[in-house]
N, C-alpha and C positions, 0 to 999 in steps of 0.2 A: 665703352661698349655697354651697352644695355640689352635687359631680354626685347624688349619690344623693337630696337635696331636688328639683334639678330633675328626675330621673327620673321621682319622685314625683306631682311637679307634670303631668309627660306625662300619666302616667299617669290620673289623676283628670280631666286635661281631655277624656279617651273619651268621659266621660257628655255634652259637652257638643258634642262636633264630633271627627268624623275626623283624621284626621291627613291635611294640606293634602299635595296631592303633589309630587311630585320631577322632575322631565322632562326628558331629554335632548333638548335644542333641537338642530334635525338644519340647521335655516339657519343660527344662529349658529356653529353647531360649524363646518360648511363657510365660511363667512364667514372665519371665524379658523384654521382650522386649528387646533382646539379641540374638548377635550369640554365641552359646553358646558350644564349643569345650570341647570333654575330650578327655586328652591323658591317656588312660587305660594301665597302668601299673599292673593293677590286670590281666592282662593277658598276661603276662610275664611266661616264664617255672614254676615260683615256686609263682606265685602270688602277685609279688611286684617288683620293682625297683632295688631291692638292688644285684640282680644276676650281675648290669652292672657292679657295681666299684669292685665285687669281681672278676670279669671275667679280667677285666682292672691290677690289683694289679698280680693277677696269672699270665697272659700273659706277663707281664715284667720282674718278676721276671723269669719265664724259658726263656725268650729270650736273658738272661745274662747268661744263663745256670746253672742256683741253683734252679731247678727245682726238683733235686733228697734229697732236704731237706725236713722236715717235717712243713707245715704247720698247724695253732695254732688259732683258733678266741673263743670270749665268746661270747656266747650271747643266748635266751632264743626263738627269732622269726626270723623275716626274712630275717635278715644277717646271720643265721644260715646254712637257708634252701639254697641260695643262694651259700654259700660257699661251701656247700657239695655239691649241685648240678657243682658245677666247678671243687671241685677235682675231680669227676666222669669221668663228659669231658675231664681233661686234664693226667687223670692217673695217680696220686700224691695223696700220705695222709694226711690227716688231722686228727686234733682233734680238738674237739667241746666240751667245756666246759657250762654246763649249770648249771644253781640252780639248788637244791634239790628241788626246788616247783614248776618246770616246770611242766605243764599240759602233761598230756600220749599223748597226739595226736600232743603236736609240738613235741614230742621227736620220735616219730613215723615217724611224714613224714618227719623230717631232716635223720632220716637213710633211708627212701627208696630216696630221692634225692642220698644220697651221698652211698651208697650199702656198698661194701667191703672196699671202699678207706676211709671209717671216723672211727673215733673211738666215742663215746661220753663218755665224763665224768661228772655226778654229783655231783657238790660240793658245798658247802654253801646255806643257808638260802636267801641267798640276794644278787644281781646282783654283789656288789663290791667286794664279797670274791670269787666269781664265776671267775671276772675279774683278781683277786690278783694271784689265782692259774693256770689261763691261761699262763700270764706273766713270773711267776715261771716258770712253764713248755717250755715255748719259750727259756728261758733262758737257762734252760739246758738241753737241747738238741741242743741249737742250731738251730731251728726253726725259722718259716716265723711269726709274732704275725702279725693277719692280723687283720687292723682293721677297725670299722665301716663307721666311717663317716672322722678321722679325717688325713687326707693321701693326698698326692697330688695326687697318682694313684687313688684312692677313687674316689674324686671330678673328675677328668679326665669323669671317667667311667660315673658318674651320669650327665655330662654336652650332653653325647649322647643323653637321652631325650630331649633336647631343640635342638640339631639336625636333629633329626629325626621331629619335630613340622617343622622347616624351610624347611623342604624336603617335608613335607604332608600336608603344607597351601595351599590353590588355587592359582593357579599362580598368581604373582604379591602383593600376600596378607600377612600381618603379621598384628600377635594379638594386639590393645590396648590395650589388661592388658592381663596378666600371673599371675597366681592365683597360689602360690608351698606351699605343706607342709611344714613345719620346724621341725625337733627333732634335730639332732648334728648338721644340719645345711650342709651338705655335696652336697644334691640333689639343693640347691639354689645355695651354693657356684658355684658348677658346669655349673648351668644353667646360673644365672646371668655374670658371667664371661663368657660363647660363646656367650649369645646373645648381650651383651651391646653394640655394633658397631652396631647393626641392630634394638633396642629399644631405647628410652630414657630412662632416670632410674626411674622417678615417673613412667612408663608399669609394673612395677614390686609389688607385693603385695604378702605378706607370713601370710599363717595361723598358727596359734599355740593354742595347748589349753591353755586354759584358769589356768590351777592348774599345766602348766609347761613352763613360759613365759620365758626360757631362755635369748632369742634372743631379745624379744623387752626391757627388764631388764637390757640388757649389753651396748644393746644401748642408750639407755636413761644415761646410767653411762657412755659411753664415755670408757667402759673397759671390760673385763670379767668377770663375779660373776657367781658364785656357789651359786643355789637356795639351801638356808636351807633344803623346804622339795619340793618333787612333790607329784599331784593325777596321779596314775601310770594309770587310768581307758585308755588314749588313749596311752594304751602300746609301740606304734609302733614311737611315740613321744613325751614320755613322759621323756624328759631328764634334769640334772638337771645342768649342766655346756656345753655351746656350743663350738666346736671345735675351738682350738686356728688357724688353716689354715682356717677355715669355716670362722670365726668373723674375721679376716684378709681384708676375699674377701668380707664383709657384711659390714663393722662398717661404711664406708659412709652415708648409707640406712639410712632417715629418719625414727623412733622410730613409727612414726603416721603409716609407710607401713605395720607397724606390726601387724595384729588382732587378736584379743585375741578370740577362739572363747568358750563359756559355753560347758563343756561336754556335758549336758543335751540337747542343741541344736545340735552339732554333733549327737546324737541318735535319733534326729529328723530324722536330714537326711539318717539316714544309713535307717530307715525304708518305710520314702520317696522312695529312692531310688530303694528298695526289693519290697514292692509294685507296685511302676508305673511300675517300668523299670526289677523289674528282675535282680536287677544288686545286688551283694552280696558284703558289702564292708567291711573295719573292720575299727573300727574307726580312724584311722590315715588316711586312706583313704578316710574318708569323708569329711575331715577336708576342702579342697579347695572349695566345693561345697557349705560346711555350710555357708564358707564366703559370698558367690554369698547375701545371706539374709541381713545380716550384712551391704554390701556395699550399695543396695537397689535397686530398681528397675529404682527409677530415674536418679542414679548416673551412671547405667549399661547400659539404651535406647542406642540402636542404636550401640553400641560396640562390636567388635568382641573382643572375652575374652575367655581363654585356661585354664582350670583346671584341674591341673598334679594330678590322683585321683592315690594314692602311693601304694595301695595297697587291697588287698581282701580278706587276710587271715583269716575269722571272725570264732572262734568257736561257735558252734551255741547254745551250752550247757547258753551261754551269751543272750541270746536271749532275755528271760524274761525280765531280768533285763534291757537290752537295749530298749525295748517296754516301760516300766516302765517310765523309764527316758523321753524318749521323747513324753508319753503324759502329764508327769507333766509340759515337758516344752512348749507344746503347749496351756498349761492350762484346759484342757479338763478332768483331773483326780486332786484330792484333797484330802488332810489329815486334819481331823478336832480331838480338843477333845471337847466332848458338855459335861454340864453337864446338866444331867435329873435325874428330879423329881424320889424319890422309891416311887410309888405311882402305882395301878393297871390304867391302859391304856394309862400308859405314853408313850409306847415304839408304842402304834399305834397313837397318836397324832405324833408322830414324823415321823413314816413314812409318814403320810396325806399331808408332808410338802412339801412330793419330789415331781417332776414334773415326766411328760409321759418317759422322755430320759435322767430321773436319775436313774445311774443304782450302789445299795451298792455293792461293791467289797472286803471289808472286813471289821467287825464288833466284838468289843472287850467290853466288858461290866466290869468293874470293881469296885464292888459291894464293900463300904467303912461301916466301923461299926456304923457311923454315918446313921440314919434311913432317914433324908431326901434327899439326893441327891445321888448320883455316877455319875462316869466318864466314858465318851463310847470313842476308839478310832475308827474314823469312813473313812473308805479310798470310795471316790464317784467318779464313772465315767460318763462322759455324754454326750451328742452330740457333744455340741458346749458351749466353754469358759464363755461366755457369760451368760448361763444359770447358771451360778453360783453366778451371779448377786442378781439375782431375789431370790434365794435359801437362800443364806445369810441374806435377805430382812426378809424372811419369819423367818429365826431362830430368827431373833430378834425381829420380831412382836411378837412369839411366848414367848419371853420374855427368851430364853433358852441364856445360856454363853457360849460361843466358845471361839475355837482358832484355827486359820488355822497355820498349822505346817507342812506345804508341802515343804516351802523353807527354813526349818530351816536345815540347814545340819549336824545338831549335835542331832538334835530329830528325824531327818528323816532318817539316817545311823543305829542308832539303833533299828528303829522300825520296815523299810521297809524293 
């Protein structure tokens, strides 16, 4: 990959979409004390980034002329949507292998991208046999297996976003820090590789989540590892071995560039972000943004800083559960088990206890055959964190036994 290839590659992706725009966020910039850039790839034809490198990989392959093959991708989201949206454009078929436990609504809007030219096939319980029987099928037929993140056409495609950032800075201007997601690693490889002649390399910063740290793991080992398991919750990067060309063009990159960020703080932001701004993101997509908190306000003063936000595709069916998350991680919601007295007016001595902007949000009573106590499971929502201070003060003046069980992620997965 070259800069004058990926120019190239901008260039040619005209025919097929604008160039995603640039925006000076005026809440974060005040937030931070920051100029504060996103480059919106949620608004891209299918909602994410990933239409570049499949648009890149397609346009090579028919300018060699093996365009009247069948191409072949797995995948369950937005390299899905992407791919079929390119067979479309370019009047070639595909097929699209997805699990059997892809959700109705991605499996929906990858056939209205890709209409007559896709096929979709469900197969397997779980991404790698989904993967297995893609590969199969490439195989025999003779097929394009297009793939996600790990390709040199791939990365080509995905380094256009960090061209298009150099074309839409103010004149004479370029970011100290570039904020990119991380899942196989393809949209950094990309970027890092056009910009590093016009950044230094500590401008560079990658987020990842937290329950899939591919990338800061391998670097730290000095090699590639395949994470045991991943939290699939920021689907969109949640991977669990990063691309052998990706860590190629990354293993330099000090382990510390890496951030790890907590799901539950990604759902912060996504809801952040749907309240102030309107802006719908899905959590792979928030992931650049989350960091902004992370790095801090003081480290960020005075910086102009670019957060490549990867995507928007959020099912909203997720919604709850995303709200959920981000105010346990704000601290503003809590899971206790108390035990109280069997005793008549026990249960209004205990409500006496809450303040004006404690507000019960679910209440579980678990009456034991022993006559003097039982167990309540008790979910509290409330203003402000802080008042949970005071609250807990009270349970124990009240002489009641608790247990705050909000961060236990193995009592709080089966309860909540």
């Amino acid at each position: 990959m070259t800069p004058e290839h990926v120019l190239n590659a901008t260039e040619a992706m005209r025919e097929l979409f604008p160039a995603t725009p640039l925006q000076l966020n005026d809440h974060l910039s005040r937030r931070f004390g920051a100029e504060i850039w996103l480059k919106r790839e949620d608004l891209s034809p299918v909602r994410s980034y990933k239409i570049r490198g499949a648009f890149n990989f397609f346009r090579k392959v028919i300018a060699r002329g093996e365009g009247d093959t069948t191409f072949v991708c797995a995948s369950a989201g937005n390299h899905a949507q992407g791919f079929a949206f390119v067979c479309r454009h370019f009047g070639v078929q595909g097929v699209v292998f997805m699990p059997v436990t892809t959700p109705q609504q991605k499996i929906e809007k990858t056939r209205m991208f890709g209409g007559e030219f896709i096929k979709i096939r469900l197969i397997g319980d779980f991404f790698d046999q989904c993967y297995a029987a893609a590969r199969a099928h490439a195989e025999q037929t003779n097929g394009y297996m297009v793939p996600p993140f790990d390709h040199e056409d791939i990365i080509e495609g995905q380094a256009t976003v960090g061209a298009e950032i150099v074309e839409q800075m103010p004149e004479g201007k370029l970011p100290d820090l570039v904020i990119m997601p991380v899942g196989g690693g393809g949209l950094s490889a990309g970027m890092t590789g056009f910009l590093s002649d016009r950044l230094p390399r500590e401008a560079f910063l990658f987020a990842e989540p937290s329950g899939a740290p591919s990338l800061k793991r391998s670097l730290e080992a000095h090699a590639i590892l395949t994470l045991p398991k991943v939290d699939n919750f920021v689907d969109g990067a949640a991977v669990a071995r990063i691309g052998d060309l990706n860590f190629a063009a990354l293993e330099d990159f000090d382990p510390r560039q890496v951030l790890l960020m907590p799901e539950n703080a990604i759902c912060a932001t996504m809801i952040e972000m749907l309240n102030v701004e309107g802006v719908v993101l899905e959590p792979a997509g928030a992931l650049s943004i989350a960091a902004l908190e992370q790095i801090g306000a003081d480290a960020l003063a005075g910086k102009t800083v670019v957060c490549v936000v990867s995507g928007g595709n959020f099912d909203f069916e997720r919604l709850p559960d995303v709200k959920e998350r981000a105010m346990r991680y704000s601290g503003v919601k809590k899971y206790f088990i108390l035990r109280l007295p069997q005793r008549p007016g026990a249960l209004k001595d205990l409500l006496n206890l809450f303040g004006p902007d404690d507000d019960i949000a679910r209440f579980e009573y678990l009456k034991k055959s022993a006559r003097n106590f039982g167990s309540i499971l008790i979910g509290i929502e409330t203003s402000h964190r802080d008042n949970f201070v005071g609250l807990m003060e009270r349970f124990d003046a009240a002489g009641l036994g608790f247990e705050d069980i909000t961060d236990n992620e193995l009592v709080a997965n089966l309860i909540i």
